[in-house]
N, C-alpha and C positions, 0 to 999 in steps of 0.2 A: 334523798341524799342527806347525810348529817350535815349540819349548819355551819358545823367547824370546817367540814370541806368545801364547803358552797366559801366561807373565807377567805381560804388557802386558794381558790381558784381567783377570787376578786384580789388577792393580794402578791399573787405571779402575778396575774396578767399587768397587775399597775407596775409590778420591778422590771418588768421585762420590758412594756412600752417605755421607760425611763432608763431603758439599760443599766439597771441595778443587778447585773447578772451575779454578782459574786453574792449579795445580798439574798436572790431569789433562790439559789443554789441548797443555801443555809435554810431557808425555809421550806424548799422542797426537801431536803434532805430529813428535818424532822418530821415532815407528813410522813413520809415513808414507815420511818422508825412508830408512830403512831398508828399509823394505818397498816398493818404488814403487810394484811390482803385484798388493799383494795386499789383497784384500777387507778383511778386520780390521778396520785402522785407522779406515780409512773407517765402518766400522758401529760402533764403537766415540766415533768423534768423531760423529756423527748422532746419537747417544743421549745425549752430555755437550749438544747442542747445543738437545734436545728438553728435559734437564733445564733449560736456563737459559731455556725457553719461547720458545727462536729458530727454529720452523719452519719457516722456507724456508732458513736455514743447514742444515738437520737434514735436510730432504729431496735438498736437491745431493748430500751427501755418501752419502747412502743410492744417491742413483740412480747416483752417481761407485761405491761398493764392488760393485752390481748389474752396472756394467760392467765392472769387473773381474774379478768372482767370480760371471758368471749361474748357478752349480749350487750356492753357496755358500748354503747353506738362512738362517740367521740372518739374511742380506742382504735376501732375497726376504721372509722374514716382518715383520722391520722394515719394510720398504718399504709391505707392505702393514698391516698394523698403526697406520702412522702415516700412509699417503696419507689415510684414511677422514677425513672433517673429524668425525666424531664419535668416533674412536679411542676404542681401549679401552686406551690407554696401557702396552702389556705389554711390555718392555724385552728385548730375547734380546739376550744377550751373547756366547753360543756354542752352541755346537751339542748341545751336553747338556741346555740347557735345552729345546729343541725334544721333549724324552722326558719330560719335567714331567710326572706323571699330571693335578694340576690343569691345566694348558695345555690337554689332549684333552677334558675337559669343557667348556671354553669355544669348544670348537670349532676349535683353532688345530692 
């Protein structure tokens, strides 16, 4: 993965634990505009969107990064993670977390 997105993922995740949402918006909005075709963004703005409690914003963008990136794992577990209407609310940011020893006990 380019470095510039390995960034873009460390720098949602810090506006988003901060509820810097308006701020994180703006920067997922330019990954987008940078990245056209790559998953990322997309999973990364579905999860700023799931924070602000807009799930059908949260799921477009989940099913928009799934179609660009169908082997891109975070995509796929987001997607499924959040379709469930009783979610277990578990946030994958990247692909490192997909290795989480807690993750594999909950079955993910």
């Amino acid at each position: 993965m380019d470095e510039t997105l390995n960034d873009v993922i460390a720098k949602a995740r810090h506006l988003m634990d901060q509820r810097e949402y308006k701020q994180c918006e703006i920067l997922l909005r330019k990954a987008m505009s940078d990245f056209l075709d790559d998953a990322v963004p997309h999973n990364l703005m579905g999860l700023l969107y799931e924070k602000k409690n807009d799930h059908i914003k949260a799921m477009k963008h989940f099913r928009a990064e799934w179609a660009l990136g169908p082997s891109y794992k975070p995509a796929l577990q987001n997607l499924d993670n959040f379709a469930d209407m009783f979610s277990n609310k578990i946030f994958i940011f990247g692909e490192e977390e997909l290795e989480d020893p807690s993750l594999k006990k909950r079955g993910l």
